[in-house]
DRENSELUM-838463 format. One record per residue (C-alpha): x, y, z. Coordinates in Angstrom, 3 decimals. Each point is the difference from the previous one (the first is absolute). Layout:
REC | X | Y | Z
...
END
This chain:
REC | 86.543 | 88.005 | 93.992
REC | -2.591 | 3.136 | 1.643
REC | -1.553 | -3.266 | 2.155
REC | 3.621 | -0.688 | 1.332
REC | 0.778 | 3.341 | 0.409
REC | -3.386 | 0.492 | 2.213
REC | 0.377 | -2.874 | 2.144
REC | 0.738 | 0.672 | 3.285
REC | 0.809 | -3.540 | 0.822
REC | 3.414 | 0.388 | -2.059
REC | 0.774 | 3.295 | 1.426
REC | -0.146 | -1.840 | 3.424
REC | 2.428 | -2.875 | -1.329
REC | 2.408 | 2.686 | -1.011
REC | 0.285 | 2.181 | 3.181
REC | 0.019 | -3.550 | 1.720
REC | 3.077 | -0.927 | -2.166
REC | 1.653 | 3.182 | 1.036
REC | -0.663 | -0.730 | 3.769
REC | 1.187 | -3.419 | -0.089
REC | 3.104 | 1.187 | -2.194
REC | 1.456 | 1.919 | 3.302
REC | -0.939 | -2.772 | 2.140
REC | 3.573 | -1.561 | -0.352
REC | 1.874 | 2.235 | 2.691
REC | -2.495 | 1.214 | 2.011
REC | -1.849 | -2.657 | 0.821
REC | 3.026 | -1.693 | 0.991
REC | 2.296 | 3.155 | 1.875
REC | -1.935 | -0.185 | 3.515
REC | 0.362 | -3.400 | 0.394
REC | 4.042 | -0.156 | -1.256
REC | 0.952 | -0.428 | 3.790
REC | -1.866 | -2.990 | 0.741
REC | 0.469 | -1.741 | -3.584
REC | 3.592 | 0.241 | 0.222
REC | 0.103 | -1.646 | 3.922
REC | -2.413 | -3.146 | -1.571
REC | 2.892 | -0.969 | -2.088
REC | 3.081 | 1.324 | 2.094
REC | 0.648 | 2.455 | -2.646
REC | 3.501 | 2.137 | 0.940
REC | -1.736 | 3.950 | 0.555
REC | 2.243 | 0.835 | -2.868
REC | -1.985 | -2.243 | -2.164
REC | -3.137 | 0.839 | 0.826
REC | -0.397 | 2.765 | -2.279
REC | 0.514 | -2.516 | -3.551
REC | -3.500 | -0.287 | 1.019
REC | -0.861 | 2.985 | -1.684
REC | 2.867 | 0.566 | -1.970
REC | -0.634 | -3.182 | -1.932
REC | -3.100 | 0.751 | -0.986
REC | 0.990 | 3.459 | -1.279
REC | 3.034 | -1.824 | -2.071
REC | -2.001 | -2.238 | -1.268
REC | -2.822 | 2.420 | -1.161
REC | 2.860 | 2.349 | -1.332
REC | 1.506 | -3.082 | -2.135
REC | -3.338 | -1.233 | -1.398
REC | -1.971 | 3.221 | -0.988
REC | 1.988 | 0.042 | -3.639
REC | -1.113 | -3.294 | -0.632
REC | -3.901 | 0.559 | 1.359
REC | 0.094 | 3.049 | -2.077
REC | 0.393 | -2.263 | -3.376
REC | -2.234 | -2.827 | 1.292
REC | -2.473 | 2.969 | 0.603
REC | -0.302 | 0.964 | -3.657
REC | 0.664 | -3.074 | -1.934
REC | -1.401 | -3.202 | 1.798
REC | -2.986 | 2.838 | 1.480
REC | -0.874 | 2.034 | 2.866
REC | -2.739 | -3.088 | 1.121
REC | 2.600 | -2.742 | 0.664
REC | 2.645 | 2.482 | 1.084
REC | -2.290 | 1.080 | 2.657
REC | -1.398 | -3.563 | 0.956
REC | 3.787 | -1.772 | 0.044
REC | 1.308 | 2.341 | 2.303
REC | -3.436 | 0.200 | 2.709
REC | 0.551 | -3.961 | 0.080
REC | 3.835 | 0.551 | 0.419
REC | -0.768 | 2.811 | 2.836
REC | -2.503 | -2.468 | 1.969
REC | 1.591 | -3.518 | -0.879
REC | 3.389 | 1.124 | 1.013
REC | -1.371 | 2.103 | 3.033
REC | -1.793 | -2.870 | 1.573
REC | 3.081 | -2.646 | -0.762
REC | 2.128 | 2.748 | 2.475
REC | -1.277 | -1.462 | 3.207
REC | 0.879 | -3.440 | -0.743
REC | 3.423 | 0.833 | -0.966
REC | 2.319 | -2.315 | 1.863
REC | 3.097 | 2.665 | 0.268
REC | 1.018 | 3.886 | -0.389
REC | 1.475 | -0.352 | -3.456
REC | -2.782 | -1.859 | -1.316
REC | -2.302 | 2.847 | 1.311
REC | 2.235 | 2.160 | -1.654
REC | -0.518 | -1.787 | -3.352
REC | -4.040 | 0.108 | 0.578
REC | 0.264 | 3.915 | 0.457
REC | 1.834 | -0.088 | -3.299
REC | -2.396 | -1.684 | -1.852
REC | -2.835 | 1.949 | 1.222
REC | 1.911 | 3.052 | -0.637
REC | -0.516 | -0.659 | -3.638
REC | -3.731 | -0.261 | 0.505
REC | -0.455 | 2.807 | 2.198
REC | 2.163 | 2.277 | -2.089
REC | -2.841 | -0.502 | -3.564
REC | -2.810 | 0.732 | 1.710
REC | 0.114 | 3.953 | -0.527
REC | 1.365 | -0.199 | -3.415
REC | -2.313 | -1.600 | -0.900
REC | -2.521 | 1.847 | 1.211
REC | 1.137 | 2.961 | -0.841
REC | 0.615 | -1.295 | -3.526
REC | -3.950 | -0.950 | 0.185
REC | -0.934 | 3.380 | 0.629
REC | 1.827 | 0.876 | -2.895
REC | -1.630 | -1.888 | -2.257
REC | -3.756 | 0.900 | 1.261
REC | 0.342 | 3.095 | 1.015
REC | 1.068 | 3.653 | -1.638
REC | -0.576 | 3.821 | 0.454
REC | -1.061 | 1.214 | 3.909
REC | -1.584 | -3.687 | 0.096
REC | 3.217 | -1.537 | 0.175
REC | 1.842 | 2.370 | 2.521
REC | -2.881 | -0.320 | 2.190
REC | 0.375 | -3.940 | -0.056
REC | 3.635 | 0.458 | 0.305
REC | -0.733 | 2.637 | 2.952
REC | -1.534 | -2.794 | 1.723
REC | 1.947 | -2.886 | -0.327
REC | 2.964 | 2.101 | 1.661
REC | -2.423 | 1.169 | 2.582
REC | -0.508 | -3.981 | 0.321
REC | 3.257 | -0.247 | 0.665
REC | 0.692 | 2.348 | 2.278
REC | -3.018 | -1.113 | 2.212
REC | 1.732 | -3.319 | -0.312
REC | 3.206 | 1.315 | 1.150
REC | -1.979 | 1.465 | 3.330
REC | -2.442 | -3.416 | 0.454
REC | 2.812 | -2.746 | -0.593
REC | 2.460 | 0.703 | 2.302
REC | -2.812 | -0.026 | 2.595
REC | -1.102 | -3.177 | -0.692
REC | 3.469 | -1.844 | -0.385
REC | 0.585 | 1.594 | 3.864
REC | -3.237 | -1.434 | 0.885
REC | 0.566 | -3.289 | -1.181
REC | 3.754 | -0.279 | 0.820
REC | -1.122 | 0.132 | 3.978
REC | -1.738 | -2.740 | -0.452
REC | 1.823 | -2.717 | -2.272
REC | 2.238 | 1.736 | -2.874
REC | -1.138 | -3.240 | -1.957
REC | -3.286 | 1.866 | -0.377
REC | 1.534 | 2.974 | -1.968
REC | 0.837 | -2.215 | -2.875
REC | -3.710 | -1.405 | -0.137
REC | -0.729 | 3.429 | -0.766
REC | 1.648 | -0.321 | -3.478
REC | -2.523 | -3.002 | -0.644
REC | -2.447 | 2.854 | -1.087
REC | 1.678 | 0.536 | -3.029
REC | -1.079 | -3.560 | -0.953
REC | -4.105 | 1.246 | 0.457
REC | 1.007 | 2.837 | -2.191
REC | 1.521 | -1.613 | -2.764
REC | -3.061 | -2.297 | -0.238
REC | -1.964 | 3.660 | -0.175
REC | 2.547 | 0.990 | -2.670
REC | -1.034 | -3.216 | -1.734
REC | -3.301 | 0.553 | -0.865
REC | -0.726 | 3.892 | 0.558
REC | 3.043 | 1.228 | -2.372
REC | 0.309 | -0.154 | -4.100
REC | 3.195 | -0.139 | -1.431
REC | 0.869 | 3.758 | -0.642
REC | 3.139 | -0.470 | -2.318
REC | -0.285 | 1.771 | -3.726
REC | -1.063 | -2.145 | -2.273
REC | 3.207 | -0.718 | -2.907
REC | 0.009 | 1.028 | -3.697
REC | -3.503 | 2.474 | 0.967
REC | 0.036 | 3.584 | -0.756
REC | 3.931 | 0.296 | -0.311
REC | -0.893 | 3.407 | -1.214
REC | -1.389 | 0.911 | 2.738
REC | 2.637 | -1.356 | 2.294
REC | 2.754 | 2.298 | -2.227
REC | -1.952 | 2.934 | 0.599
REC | -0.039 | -0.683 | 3.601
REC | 2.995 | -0.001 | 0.710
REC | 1.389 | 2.649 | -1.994
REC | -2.733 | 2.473 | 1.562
REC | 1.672 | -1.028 | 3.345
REC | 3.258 | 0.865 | -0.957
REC | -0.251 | 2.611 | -2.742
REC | 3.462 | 1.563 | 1.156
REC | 1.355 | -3.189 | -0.812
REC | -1.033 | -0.891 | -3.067
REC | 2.580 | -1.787 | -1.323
REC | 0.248 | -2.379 | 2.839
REC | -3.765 | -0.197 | 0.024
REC | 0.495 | -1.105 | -3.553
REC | 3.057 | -2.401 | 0.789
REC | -1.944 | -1.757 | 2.984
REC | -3.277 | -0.265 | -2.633
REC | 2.525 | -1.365 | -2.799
REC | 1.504 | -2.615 | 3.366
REC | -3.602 | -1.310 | 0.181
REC | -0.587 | -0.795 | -3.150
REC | 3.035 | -1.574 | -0.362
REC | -0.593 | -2.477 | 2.882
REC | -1.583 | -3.187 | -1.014
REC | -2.559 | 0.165 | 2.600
REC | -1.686 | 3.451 | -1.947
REC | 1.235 | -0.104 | -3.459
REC | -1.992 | -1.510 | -2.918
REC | -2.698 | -1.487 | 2.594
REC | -3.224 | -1.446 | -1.469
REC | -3.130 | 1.707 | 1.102
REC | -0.886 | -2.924 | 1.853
REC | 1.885 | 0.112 | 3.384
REC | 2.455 | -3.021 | 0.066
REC | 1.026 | -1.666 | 3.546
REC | 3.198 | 1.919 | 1.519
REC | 2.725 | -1.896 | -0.686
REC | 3.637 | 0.942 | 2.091
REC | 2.970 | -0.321 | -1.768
REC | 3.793 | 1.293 | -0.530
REC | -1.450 | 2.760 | -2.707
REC | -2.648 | 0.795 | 2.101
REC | 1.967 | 0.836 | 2.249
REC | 2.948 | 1.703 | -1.585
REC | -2.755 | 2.348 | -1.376
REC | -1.638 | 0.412 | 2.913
REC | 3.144 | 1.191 | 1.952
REC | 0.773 | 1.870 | -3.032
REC | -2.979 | 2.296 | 0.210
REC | 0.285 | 0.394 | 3.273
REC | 3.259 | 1.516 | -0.417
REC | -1.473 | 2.424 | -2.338
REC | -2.598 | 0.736 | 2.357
REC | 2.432 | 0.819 | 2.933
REC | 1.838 | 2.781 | -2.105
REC | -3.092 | 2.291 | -0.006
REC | 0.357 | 2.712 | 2.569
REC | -3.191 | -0.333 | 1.254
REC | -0.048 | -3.294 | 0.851
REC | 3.529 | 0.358 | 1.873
REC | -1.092 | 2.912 | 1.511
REC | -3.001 | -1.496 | 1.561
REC | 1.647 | -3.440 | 1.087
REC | 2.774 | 2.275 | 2.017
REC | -2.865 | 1.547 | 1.947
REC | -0.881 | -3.539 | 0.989
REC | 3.623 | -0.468 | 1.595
REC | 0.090 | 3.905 | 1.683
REC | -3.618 | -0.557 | 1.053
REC | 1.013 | -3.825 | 2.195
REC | 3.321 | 1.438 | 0.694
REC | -1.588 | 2.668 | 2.276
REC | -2.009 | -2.376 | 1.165
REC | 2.470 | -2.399 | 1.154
REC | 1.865 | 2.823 | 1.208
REC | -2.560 | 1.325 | 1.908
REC | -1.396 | -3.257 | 2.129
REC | 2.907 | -2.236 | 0.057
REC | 1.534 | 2.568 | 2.390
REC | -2.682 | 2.495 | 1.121
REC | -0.398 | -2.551 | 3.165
REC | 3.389 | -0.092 | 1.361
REC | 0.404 | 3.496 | 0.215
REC | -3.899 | 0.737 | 1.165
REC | 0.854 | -2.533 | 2.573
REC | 3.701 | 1.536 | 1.209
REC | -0.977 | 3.557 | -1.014
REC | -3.289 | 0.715 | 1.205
REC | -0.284 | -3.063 | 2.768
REC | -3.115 | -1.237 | -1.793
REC | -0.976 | -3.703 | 0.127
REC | -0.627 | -2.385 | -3.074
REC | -3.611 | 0.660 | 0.238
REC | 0.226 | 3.538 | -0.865
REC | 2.440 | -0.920 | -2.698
REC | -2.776 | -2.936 | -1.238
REC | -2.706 | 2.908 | -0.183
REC | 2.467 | 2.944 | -1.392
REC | 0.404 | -2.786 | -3.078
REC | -3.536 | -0.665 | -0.142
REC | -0.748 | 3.514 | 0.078
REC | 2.616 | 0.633 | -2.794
REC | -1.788 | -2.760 | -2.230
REC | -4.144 | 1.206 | 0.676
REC | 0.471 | 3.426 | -1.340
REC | 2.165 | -1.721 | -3.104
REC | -3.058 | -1.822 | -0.440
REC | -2.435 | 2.955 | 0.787
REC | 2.059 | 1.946 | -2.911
REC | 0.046 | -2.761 | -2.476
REC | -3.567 | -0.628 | -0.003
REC | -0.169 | 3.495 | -1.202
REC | 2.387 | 0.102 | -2.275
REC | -2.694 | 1.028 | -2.939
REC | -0.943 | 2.558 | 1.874
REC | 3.607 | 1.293 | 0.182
REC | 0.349 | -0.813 | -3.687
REC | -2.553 | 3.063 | -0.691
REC | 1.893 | 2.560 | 1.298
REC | 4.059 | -1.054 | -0.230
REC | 1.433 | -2.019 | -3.064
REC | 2.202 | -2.953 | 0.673
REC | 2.948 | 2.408 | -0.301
REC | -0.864 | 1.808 | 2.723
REC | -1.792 | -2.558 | 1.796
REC | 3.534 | -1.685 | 0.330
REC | 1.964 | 3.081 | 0.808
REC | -2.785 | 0.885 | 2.956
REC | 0.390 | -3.647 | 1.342
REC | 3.688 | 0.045 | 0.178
REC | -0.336 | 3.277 | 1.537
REC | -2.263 | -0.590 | 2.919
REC | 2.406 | -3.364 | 0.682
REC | 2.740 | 2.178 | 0.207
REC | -1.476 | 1.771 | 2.701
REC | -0.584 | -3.317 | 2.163
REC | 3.645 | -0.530 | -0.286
REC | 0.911 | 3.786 | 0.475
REC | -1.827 | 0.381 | 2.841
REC | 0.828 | -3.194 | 1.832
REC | 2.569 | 1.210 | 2.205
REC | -1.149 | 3.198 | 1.055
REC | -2.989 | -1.325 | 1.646
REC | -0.060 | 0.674 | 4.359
REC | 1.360 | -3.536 | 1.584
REC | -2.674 | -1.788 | 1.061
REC | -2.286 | 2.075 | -1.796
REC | -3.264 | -1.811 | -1.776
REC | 0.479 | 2.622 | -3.229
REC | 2.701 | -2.312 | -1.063
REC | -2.857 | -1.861 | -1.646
REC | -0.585 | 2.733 | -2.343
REC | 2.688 | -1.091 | -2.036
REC | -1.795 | -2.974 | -0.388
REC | -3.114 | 1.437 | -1.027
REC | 2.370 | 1.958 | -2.349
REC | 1.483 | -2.987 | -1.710
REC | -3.438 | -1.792 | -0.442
REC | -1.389 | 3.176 | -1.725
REC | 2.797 | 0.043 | -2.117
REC | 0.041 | -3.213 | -1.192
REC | -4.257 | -0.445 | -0.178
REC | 0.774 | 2.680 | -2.769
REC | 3.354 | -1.461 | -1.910
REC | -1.132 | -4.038 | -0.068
REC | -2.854 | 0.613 | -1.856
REC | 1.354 | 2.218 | -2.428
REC | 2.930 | -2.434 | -0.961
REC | -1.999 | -2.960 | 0.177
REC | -2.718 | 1.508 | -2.426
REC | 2.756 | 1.332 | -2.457
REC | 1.958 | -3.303 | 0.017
REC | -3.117 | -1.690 | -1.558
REC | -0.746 | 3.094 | -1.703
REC | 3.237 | -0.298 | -2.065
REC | 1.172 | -3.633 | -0.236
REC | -0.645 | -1.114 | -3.461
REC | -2.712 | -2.298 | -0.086
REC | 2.204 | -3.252 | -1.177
REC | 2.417 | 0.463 | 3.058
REC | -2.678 | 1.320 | 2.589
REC | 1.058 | -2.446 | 2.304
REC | 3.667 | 0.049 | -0.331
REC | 0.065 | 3.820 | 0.402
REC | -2.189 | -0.352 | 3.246
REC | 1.914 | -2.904 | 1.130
REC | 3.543 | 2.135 | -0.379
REC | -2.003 | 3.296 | 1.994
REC | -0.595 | -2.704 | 2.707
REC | 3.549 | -1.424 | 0.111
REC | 1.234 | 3.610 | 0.518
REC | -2.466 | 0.289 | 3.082
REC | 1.455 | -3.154 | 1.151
REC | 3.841 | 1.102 | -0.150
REC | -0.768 | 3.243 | 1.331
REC | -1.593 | -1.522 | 3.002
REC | 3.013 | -2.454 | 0.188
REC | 2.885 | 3.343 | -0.865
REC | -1.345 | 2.266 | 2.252
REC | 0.737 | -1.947 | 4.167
REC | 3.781 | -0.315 | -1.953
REC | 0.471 | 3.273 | -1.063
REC | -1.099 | 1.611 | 3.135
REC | 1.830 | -2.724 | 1.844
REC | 3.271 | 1.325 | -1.627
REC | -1.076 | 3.752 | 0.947
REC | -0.018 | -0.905 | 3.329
REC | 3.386 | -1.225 | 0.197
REC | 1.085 | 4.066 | -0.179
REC | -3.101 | 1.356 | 1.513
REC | -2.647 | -0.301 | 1.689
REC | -4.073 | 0.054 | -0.496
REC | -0.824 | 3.518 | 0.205
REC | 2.333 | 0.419 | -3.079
REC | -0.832 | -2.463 | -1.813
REC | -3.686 | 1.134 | -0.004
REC | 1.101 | 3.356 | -1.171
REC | 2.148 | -1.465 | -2.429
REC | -2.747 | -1.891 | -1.627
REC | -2.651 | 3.139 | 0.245
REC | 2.405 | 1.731 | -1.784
REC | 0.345 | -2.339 | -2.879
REC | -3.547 | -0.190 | 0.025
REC | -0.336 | 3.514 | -0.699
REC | 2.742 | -0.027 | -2.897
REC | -2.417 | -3.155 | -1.641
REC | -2.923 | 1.848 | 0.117
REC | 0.934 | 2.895 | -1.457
REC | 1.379 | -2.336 | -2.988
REC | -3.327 | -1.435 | 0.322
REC | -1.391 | 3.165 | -0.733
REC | 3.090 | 1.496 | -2.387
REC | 0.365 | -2.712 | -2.524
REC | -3.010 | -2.706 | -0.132
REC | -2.126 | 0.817 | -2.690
REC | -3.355 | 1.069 | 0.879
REC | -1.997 | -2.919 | -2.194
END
């Protein structure tokens, strides 16, 4: 296992997975204009093109999760690359909108396992400062990704939006590199059960009794108990299953596994918030054009990536506790300060700088302590569920502050949601345990 854990060549296969896991909206966004006139789409329609995928992803992740830990991380992985670049490439010679729409679907599913799984990877090779610096770095990969992307859909959607969608054919290359550069990662069954108990009760040692409970769940699935010590082929069936959904259940009950999968909603809910209507009112507050909102975004996702990458660093001096409550904090102050900036005035970008600080520091944290604390049976199903959350609070948050603006207007709205920023960092800081 040291050789895997040295080689760089899987380290590059996981921060590629990350990238190509955020390729499904912005890849796409730029072009959304010109996709929807090749197939006389109604303007009101245009945006299933995106919200498909996000449905889709949102539906799926559940079921990826379980696939992840029982059939393995390996075919997981490779099944949803060739999903990603089959169904990407069958878009352009779709013969109508709805069929499109279908396609999107499909390659939702694909898209939406590639960071699970990665980050379910790390998991499994990685621990200590190792690990959060891996982790550090696949978010920093997907930041940069967030930043690079979007430029290249734009760039491609002026010439032929067709050509966007060949992008996706990529994933194909990498699941061949998958193929042969990484082992199957998934704990072997009925080996060092011991071990395993231990584990997980020194994860949750405030909650024994469920640690004991979700130990006593395992064993009483047929896919862990009374296992020869001679690995037998996974089988899938109606008791795996049961028990499978049965620990998980267990698993979900721990504090500090809901406590860390609600920071994944908060953390894509600000998000959301932040760029689905940042433009609008940079454009009818402060007169500026899309390309200063295109480089306030970018700006907003390179020093998220600058922050990540140094998220060990961080880790020296701040515990996840208060790495948290600082990240939340300095978001806040993007929102806070939104509408006091001078119309017309460049500062406004601060707030974006702001916003990618704060969240360089928080999506490393929680993405290191999700595969810090998911048991090591349901690894993938507890990553899986901390992805779906990032997926409805991305799809929550336009609605939400769609509603607020029925009664009021933008500059409210951003104070509105500094303010409950504050109030969930100081929880952040007030109740989360410190380990």
């Amino acid at each position: 296992m040291e050789t895997i854990k040295s080689s760089k060549f899987v380290l590059v296969l996981l921060l590629l997975m990350g990238a190509f896991g955020v390729m499904g909206g912005g890849l796409v966004a730029p072009g959304l204009p010109t996709i929807g006139a090749a197939f006389d789409a109604p303007e009101a329609q245009i945006g299933l093109i995106l919200s498909i995928y996000t449905l889709a992803a949102a539906i799926s992740l559940p079921f990826i999760g379980y696939f992840i830990d029982v059939v393995g991380r390996k075919k997981v992985g490779l099944t949803c690359l060739l999903i990603d670049g089959l169904t990407g490439i069958a878009v352009i010679y779709a013969p109508s909108f709805s069929v499109f729409l279908m396609m999107r679907f499909i390659q939702g599913i694909g898209i939406a396992g590639l960071v699970p799984v990665a980050m379910t990877v790390i998991g499994d090779l990685f621990s200590g400062e190792r690990r959060l610096q891996v982790i550090g770095l696949l978010s920093a990969s997907i930041s940069m990704a967030a930043v690079i992307i979007p430029l290249i859909g734009g760039a491609l959607a002026s010439v032929d939006w067709r050509y966007v969608f060949l992008v996706y054919g990529f994933s194909l290359l990498l699941a061949i590199y998958l193929y042969f550069i990484l082992p199957e990662t998934k704990p072997e069954q009925g080996k060092d059960k011991s071990k395993l108990v231990s584990k997980i009760r020194a994860q949750m040692p405030e909650d024994a009794n469920l640690a004991s409970q979700l130990y006593g769940k395992m064993l009483e699935n047929s896919d862990y108990a009374h296992q020869p010590q001679k690995q037998q082929p996974q089988r899938v069936n109606r008791a795996s299953v049961i028990g499978y959904i049965s620990s998980l259940s267990v698993a979900l009950k721990i504090k500090k596994i809901r406590n860390v999968i609600s920071h994944s909603f908060v953390l894509y809910f600000l998000l959301y918030a932040l760029i689905a209507y940042s433009p609008t009112y940079l454009m009818q507050t402060h007169n500026f054009d899309e390309v200063f909102n295109g480089v306030v975004i970018s700006i907003n996702a390179l020093f998220s990536a600058f922050l990540a990458s140094r998220a060990l660093f961080v880790s020296r001096y701040l515990d996840w506790r208060q790495r948290t409550a600082l990240g939340y904090a300095i978001i806040s102050m993007s929102f806070l300060l939104l509408p006091f900036w001078s119309q017309g005035s460049f500062m406004v970008s601060f707030s974006f700088i702001f916003f990618g600080i704060g969240m360089g520091i928080v999506s490393p944290t929680i993405y290191n302590r999700v595969t810090l604390l998911a048991p090591p049976h349901l690894t993938g199903a507890v990553i899986s569920i901390f992805n779906t959350m990032k997926y409805i609070g991305m799809t929550v948050a336009p609605i939400a502050i769609g509603i607020l603006l029925i009664y009021t207007n933008l500059n409210v709205v951003f104070l509105v949601v500094g303010g409950v920023t504050v109030c969930w960092a100081i929880l952040a800081f007030l109740l989360q345990a410190r380990k």
